[in-house]
C-alpha positions as CSV (number, residue, x, y, z in Angstrom):
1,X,110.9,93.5,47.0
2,X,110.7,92.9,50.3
3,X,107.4,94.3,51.1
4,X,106.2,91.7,48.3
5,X,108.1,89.1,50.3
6,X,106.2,89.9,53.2
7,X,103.2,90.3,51.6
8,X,103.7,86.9,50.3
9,X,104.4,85.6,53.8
10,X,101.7,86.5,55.3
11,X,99.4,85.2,52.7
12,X,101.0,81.8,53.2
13,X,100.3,82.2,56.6
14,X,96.5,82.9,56.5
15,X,96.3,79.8,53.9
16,X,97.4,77.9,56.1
17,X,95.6,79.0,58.9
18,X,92.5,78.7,57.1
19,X,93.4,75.0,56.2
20,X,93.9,74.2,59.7
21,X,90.5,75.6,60.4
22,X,88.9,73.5,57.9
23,X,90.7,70.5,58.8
24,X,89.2,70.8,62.2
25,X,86.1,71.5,61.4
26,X,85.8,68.4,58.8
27,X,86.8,65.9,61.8
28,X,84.6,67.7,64.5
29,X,81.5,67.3,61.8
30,X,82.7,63.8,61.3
31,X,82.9,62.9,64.6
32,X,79.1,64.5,65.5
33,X,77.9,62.6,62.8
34,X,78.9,59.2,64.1
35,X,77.7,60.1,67.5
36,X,74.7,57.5,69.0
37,X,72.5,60.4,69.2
38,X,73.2,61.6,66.0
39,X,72.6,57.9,64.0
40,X,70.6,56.3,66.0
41,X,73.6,54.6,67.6
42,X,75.4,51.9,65.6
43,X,75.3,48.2,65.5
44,X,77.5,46.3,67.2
45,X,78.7,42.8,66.4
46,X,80.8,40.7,68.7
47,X,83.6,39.2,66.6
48,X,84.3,35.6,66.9
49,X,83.6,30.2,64.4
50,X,85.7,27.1,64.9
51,X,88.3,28.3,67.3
52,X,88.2,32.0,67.5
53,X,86.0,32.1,63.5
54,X,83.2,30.6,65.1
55,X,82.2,33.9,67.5
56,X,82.8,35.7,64.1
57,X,80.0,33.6,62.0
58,X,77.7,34.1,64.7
59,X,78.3,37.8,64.8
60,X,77.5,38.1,61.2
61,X,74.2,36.1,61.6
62,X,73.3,39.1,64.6
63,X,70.3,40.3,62.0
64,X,66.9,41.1,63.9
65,X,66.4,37.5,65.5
66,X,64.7,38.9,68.3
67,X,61.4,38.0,68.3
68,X,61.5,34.9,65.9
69,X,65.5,34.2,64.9
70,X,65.1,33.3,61.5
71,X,63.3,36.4,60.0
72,X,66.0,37.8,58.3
73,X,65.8,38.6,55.0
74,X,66.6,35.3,53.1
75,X,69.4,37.4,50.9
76,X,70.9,38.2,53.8
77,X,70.9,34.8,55.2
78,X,72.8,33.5,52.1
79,X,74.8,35.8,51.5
80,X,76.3,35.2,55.4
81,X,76.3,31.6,54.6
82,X,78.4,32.1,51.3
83,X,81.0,34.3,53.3
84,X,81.5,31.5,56.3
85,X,81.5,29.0,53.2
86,X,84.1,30.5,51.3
87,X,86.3,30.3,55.0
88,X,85.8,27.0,55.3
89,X,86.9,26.0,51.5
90,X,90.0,28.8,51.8
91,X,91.6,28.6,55.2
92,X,90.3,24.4,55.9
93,X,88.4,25.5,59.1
94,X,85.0,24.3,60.4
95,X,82.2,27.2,60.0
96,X,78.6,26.5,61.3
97,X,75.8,28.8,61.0
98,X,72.8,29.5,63.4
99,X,70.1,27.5,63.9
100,X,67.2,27.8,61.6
101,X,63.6,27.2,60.4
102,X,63.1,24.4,57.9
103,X,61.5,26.8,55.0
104,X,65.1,28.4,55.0
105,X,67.3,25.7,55.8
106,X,65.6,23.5,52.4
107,X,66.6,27.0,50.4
108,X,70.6,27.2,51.9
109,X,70.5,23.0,51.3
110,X,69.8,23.3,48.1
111,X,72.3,26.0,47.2
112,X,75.1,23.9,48.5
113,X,74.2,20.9,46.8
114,X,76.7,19.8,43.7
115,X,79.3,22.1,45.2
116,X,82.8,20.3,45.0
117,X,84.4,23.7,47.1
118,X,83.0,22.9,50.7
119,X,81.0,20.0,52.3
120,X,77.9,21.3,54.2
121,X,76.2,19.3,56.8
122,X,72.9,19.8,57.8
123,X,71.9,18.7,61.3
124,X,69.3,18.9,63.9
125,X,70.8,17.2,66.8
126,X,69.5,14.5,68.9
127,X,70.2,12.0,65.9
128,X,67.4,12.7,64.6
129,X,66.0,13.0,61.0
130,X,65.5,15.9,58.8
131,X,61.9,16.9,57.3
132,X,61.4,15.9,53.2
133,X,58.5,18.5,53.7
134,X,59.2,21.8,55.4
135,X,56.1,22.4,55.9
136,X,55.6,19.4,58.1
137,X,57.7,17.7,60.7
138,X,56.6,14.8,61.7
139,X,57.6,13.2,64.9
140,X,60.9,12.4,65.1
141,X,62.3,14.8,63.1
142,X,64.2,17.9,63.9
143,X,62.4,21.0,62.9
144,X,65.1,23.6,63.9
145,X,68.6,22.4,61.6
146,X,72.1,24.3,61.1
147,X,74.8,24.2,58.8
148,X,78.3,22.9,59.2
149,X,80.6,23.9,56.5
150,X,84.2,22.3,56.2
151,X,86.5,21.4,53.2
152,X,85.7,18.2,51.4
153,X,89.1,16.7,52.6
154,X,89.0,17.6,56.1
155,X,87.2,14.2,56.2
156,X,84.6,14.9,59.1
157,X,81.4,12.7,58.5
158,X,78.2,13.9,59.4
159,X,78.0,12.0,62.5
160,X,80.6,13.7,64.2
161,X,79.5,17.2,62.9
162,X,76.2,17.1,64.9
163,X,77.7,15.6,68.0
164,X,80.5,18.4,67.8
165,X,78.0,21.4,67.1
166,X,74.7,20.6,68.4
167,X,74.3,19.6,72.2
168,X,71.3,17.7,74.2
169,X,70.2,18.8,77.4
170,X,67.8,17.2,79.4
171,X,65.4,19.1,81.9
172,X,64.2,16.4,84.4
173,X,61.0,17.5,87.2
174,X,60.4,20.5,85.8
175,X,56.7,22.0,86.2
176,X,55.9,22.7,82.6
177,X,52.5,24.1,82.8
178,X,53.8,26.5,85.4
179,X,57.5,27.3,84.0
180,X,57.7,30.2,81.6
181,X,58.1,29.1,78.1
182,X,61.9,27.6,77.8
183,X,62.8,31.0,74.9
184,X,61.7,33.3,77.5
185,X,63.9,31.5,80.0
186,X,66.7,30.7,77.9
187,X,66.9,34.2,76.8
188,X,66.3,35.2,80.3
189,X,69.8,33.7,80.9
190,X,71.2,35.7,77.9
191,X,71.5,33.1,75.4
192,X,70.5,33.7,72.0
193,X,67.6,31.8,70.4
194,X,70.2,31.6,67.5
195,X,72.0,29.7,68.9
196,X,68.9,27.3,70.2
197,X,67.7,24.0,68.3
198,X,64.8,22.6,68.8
199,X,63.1,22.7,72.3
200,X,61.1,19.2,72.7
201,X,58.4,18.5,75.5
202,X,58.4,14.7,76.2
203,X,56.2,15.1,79.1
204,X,54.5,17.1,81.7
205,X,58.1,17.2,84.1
206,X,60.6,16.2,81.2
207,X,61.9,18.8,78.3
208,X,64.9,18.1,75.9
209,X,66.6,20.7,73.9
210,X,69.2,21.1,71.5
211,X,71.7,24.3,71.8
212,X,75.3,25.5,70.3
213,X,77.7,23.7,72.7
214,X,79.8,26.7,73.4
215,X,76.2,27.9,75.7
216,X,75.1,24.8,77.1
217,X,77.6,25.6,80.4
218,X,75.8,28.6,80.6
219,X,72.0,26.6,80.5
220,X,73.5,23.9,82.9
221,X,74.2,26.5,85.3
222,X,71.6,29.3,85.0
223,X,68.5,28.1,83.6
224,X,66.9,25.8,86.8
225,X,66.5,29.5,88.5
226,X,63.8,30.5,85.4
227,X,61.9,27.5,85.7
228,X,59.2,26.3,88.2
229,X,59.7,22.5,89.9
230,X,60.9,20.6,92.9
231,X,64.5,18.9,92.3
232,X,65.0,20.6,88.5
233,X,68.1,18.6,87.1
234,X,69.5,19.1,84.3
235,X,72.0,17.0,82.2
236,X,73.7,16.3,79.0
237,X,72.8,13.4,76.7
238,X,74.9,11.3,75.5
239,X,76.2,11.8,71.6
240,X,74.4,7.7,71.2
241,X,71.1,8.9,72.9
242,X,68.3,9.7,70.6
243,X,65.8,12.8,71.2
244,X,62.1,11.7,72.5
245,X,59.4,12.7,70.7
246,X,57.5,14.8,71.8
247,X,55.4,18.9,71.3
248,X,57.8,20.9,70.2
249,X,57.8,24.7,71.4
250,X,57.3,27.2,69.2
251,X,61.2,29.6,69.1
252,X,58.9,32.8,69.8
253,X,59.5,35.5,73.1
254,X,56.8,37.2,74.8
255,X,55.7,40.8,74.1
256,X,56.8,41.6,77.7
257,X,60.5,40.1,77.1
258,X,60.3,41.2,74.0
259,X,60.2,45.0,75.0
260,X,62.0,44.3,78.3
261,X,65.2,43.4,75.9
262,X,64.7,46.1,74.1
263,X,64.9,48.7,76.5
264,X,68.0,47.1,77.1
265,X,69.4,47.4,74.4
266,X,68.6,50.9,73.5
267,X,69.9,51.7,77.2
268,X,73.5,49.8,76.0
269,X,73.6,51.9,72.6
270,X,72.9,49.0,70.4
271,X,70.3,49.0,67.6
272,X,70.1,46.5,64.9
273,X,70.0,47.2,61.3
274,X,68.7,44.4,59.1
């Protein structure tokens, strides 16, 4: 009897050591395969829209926008615009997305037309108008557009939407033959061509561009050291103050930036999936 006892012991005893075992074992695979070097290192999104939402809606638009910023697959695209929409209607908050090329902007327009949920605003900036043809801007118009998504009762017209989300800056005696393009210089600075309008040559010293407010401190104070010129000054315009026309630059970096951020990012751990 007791020999059985014991022998029952003991057998409890290796069970259980051989559970243990396995247990570590599971979590030290597990950990090895979510190592960088093991995947490839993961994505990382910074989390953040209106108030502390707004970081989070741009963080979910972080999709491959590093050589052009709108070449996300245009699933993707919706379905991260249907998710900040469904905010908006559900909590009464302001969502806006990322700045966009036309072709996409006409297909997220027309999926929010007839909707009685949310109210979304498309806007350029500048108070200028919107394209009929996306194919073809034509002066005075605003190629680049975003979103701004709110509940239909919150009451904000559309007015007050692009003067809240979209911000003017002006770029007075700046050489523009001689400056690097204003991408490569803006995302010199480390601001995100997401979150960039359109970039609007008026003349051979004078640029305007329109960018998400919450960077334009961050162009105001950085940017003059990537450009060339005597006496660079930049300002804000006014929310009355209509956009010039003007050439407007293409929202492309150069092969050399291009790789440059990169290697950055690679060296940080960070690799996008799309």
């Amino acid at each position: 009897m007791i020999e059985t006892r014991m022998k029952t012991t003991l057998e409890m005893m290796w069970f259980a050591r051989s559970l243990r075992f396995l247990l570590i074992l599971l979590v030290a695979v597990s950990a090895c395969a979510f190592q960088p070097s093991s995947l490839g290192r993961c994505c990382h999104a910074s989390v953040g829209v209106s108030g502390e939402r707004a970081g989070s809606a741009k963080s979910r638009w972080q999709l491959s926008h590093i050589r052009q910023p709108c070449i996300a697959p245009l699933y993707s695209v919706m379905a991260s615009i249907e998710s900040q929409a469904a905010i908006a209607a559900d909590t009464w908050s302001i969502e806006c997305t990322p700045f966009m090329e036309p072709d996409v902007a006409a297909e997220v327009e027309e999926n929010f037309q007839d909707r009685a949920d949310v109210i979304a605003f498309r806007v350029a900036g500048g108070r200028r108008l919107l394209p009929s043809d996306s194919s073809n801007v034509s002066p005075g118009e605003g190629r680049r557009s975003r979103f701004v998504m709110m509940h239909p009762d919150l009451g904000l017209d559309i007015g007050t939407a692009e003067s809240d989300y979209c911000t003017v800056v002006r770029v007075e005696n700046v050489n523009v033959a001689s400056s690097n393009t204003f991408p490569n210089a803006l995302a010199s600075i480390g601001v995100q061509l997401d979150n960039v309008g359109d970039i609007v040559v008026a003349n051979s010293s004078t640029v305007y561009f329109v960018v998400d407010p919450n960077v334009a401190k961050q162009c105001m104070r950085l940017l003059s050291k990537e450009l060339v010129g005597v006496g660079i000054n930049l300002s804000l315009c006014g929310a009355n103050e209509f956009m010039p026309h003007g050439e407007i630059q293409d929202m492309k970096l150069s092969r050399v930036l291009e790789r440059q951020m990169e290697r950055k990012k690679h060296e940080l751990g960070y690799v996008q999936f799309s």
